[in-house]
Residue, then its C-alpha position, 0 to 999 in steps of 0.5 A: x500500500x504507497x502513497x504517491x509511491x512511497x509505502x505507508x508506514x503504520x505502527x501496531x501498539x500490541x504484541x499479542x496475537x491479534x496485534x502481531x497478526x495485523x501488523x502481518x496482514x498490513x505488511x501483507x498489504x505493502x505497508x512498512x510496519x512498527x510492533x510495539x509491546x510490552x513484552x521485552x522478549x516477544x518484541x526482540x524476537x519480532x525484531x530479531x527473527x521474524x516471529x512471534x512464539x509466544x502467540x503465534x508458533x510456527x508463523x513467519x512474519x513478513x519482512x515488512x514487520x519490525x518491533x520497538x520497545x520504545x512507543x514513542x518512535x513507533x507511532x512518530x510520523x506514521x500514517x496508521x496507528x492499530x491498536x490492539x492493547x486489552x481495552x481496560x489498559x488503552x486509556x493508560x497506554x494511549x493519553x502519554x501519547x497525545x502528542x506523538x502522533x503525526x497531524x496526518x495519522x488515524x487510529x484503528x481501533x482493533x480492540x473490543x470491549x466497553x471501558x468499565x466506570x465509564x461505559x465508553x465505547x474502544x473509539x471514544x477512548x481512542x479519541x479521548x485519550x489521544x486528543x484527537x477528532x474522532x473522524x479520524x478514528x476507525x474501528x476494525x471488527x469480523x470474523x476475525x480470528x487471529x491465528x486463521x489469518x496469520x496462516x493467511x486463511x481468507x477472511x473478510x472485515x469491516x472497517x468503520x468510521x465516521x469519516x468515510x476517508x479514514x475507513x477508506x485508507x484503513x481499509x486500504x492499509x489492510x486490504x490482500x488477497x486473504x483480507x477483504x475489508x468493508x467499509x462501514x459508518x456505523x461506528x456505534x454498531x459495528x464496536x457493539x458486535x465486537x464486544x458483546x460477541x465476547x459476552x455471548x462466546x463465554x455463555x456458549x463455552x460454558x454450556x459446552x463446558x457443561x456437555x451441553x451440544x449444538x441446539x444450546x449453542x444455535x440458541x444462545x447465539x441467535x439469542x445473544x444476536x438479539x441482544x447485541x441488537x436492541x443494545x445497538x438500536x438503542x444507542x443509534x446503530x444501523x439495523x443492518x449491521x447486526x446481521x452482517x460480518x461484524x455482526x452475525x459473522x463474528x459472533x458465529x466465529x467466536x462462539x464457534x472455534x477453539x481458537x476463540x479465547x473467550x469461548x475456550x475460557x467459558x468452557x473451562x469455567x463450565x467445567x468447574x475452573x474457577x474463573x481465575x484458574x480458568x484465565x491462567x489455562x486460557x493465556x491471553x485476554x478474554x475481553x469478555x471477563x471483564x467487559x460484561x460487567x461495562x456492557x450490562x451497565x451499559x444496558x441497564x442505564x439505557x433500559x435495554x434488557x439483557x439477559x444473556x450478558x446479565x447471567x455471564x456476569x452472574x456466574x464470573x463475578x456474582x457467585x452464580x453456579x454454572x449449572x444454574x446458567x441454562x435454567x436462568x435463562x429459559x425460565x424468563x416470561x414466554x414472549x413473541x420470538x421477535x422481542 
């Protein structure tokens, strides 16, 4: 991807898996990419030999991707800044950078949850944190998982944006022969799939958890579809994204695969773990942990009902067994499907 000939230089904050994988998918693209993250090791090794082992074993980067440890000369004078840093930590990794970033460069949000005590979405954080208007903030939400797309496996996005030349230079960032952006306005929506779908991967994981098969999953994923919805709706979201790749795509992605660590946390929770053995056995971040809490405060300020969310947080944080799970769900009040 070049500007007038010259490639875009882009940095990633974030050294995890989904991190390392994009910055692999915007090398792929043509750009000339910075990893930056908190793990002294992972980012020499990124530097050093071209992988990522610790979350990526068995995957050759691209050699347009190197890695710093210094932030600050990451993300000086680039054209695109990803970041893929767990979202409770982004104000405190992004506000010391309010006034590194080139007037040029936009923010790509890779993240997807809603930040507790405030209930703001990752954009607005974004925007916030770092000083700057929010067009020229994107988001960035699919079927996405990170390891499918490290091994180059064809996937599609969708890039969001008040600003429709932000989305449009994002998603040309990123764009290859296995990554195939959309472009999108609804902001509201497409960072709402992306966060609650974590929720709802933690309930499917914790039925299988609990040996329960595919009749439970199709419902609680079409249930947890509805509930993403009305939160959306709510807030102002375009109807059509929910059954779309943010939506409905993502949501199926990460309630159905192993690779989902959401899904595979919730399992081991339904398994009898205790939610902090079950943190250390899944590696990595579940989002959903601890955005649960920040997504259903969110709906109870608003008045949206979600009983999915509410009986996630119940069970990770409020003591509920998880055999109650299933019963607490299917003994709310009969009503038409469509409310």
């Amino acid at each position: 991807m070049t500007t007038q000939g010259v490639p875009l230089r882009a940095a990633v904050l974030g050294s995890g898996s989904w991190g390392t994988t994009f910055a692999a998918v915007m090398a792929d693209a043509g750009c000339d990419v910075t990893v930056w993250g908190r793990d002294p090791a992972t980012v020499d090794e990124i530097a050093r030999d071209g992988r990522n082992t610790r979350y990526l074993p068995g995957i050759d980067l691209p050699a347009g991707v190197t890695a710093t440890h210094d932030v600050r000369a990451a993300v000086a004078d680039v054209d695109v800044v990803a970041v893929a840093v767990p979202s409770q930590r982004a104000r405190d990794v992004l506000a010391p950078l309010a006034d590194a970033l080139s007037p040029r460069a936009v923010v790509v949000s890779l993240m997807k949850g809603v930040e507790l005590g405030t209930d703001q979405r990752m954009s607005e954080v974004v925007a916030q944190s770092l000083g700057i208007a929010p067009a020229r903030v994107a988001v960035l939400s699919g079927p996405n998982l990170a390891r499918e797309i490290a091994l180059r496996q064809p996937t599609a996005t969708v890039v969001a944006s008040t600003d429709d030349a932000t989305a449009r230079l994002v998603a040309r960032a990123c764009a290859s022969s296995y990554f195939r952006p959309y472009t999108n306005p609804d902001v509201v929506g497409v960072e709402l799939c992306g966060a609650v779908k974590n929720v709802i991967a933690l309930a499917v994981g914790i039925s299988q958890g609990r040996g329960m098969g595919f009749n439970t999953m199709a419902t609680v994923i079409t249930r947890g579809l509805v509930e993403i919805t009305r939160l959306g709706l709510a807030l102002g979201a375009d109807a059509e994204t929910f059954p779309g790749l943010a939506g409905m795509g993502d949501l199926m992605a990460t309630c159905a695969s192993p690779d989902s660590r959401n899904h595979t946390l919730g399992v081991h929770l339904g398994r009898g773990m205790t939610l902090d053995a079950a943190v250390v056995a899944t590696g990595g971040t579940a989002e959903g942990v601890k955005s649960c809490r920040s997504v259903l405060e969110l709906a109870t300020s608003l008045g949206v009902e979600m009983p999915i969310t509410s009986a996630v947080v119940r069970v990770l944080h409020e003591g509920l067994p998880v055999d109650d799970l299933a019963g607490l769900l299917l003994a709310r009040p009969h009503r038409a499907e469509g409310v």
